[in-house]
C-alpha positions as CSV (number, residue, x, y, z in Angstrom):
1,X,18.7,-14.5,0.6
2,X,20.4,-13.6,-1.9
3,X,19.5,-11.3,-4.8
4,X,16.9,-13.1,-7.7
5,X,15.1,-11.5,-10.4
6,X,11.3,-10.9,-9.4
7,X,8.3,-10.2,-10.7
8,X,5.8,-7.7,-8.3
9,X,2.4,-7.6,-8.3
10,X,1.0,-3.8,-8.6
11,X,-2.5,-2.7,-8.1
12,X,-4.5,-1.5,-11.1
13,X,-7.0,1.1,-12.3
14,X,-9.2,0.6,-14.5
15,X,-7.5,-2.4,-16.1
16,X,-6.5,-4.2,-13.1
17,X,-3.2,-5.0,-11.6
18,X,-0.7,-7.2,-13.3
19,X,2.6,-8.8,-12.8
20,X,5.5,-6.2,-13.3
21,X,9.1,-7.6,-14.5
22,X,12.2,-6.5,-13.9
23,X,12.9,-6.4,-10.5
24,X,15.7,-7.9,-8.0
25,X,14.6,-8.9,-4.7
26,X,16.4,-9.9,-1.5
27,X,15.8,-10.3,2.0
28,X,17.2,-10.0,5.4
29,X,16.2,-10.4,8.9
30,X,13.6,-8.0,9.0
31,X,10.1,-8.6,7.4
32,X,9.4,-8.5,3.9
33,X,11.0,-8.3,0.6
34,X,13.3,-5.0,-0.5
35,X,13.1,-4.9,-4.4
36,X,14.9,-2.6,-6.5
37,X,14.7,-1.6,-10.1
38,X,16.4,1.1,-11.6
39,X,12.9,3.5,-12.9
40,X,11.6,2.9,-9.5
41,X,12.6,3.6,-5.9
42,X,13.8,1.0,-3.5
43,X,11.8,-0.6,-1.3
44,X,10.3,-2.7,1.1
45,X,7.0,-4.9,0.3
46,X,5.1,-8.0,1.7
47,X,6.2,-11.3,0.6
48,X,2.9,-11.7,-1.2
49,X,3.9,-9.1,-3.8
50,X,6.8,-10.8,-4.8
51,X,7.3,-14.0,-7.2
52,X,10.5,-15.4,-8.3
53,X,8.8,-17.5,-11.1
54,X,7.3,-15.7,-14.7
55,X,3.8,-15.9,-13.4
56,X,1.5,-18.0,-16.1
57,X,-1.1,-14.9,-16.4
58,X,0.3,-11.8,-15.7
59,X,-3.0,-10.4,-14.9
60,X,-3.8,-13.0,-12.3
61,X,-2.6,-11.8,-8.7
62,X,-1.9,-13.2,-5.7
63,X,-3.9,-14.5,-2.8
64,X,-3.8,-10.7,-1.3
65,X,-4.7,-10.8,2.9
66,X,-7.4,-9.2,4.8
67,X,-6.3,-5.2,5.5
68,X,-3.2,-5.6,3.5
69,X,0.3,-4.1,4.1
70,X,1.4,-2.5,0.4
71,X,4.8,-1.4,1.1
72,X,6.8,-0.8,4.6
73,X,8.4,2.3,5.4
């Protein structure tokens, strides 16, 4: 894959998690997305964080799994 802007999805506190801009994501063989931006530090995180189109409500997240996995070390 090469590299596409992204838009992650961050947990929230007391006013919920939103949709955060600005991010480039790519992928290789191993599992998951690595995104990068240049105020936060590079990583790896599910699939399900990661969109690649303006989401409509940027409050509105994702279908988040049972005992999720929030970023990989």
């Amino acid at each position: 894959m090469e590299k596409q802007k992204a838009w992650v999805w961050f947990k929230g506190g007391l006013t919920g998690g939103k949709w955060v801009s600005g991010f480039i994501a790519t992928s290789d063989e191993k599992e998951g997305i690595i995104i990068e931006r240049t105020d936060f530090v590079r990583c790896r995180v599910p699939e399900w964080r990661v969109q690649f189109k303006e989401p409509e409500d940027e409050h509105k997240g994702p279908q988040i799994p049972k005992n999720p996995t929030w970023k990989y070390l």
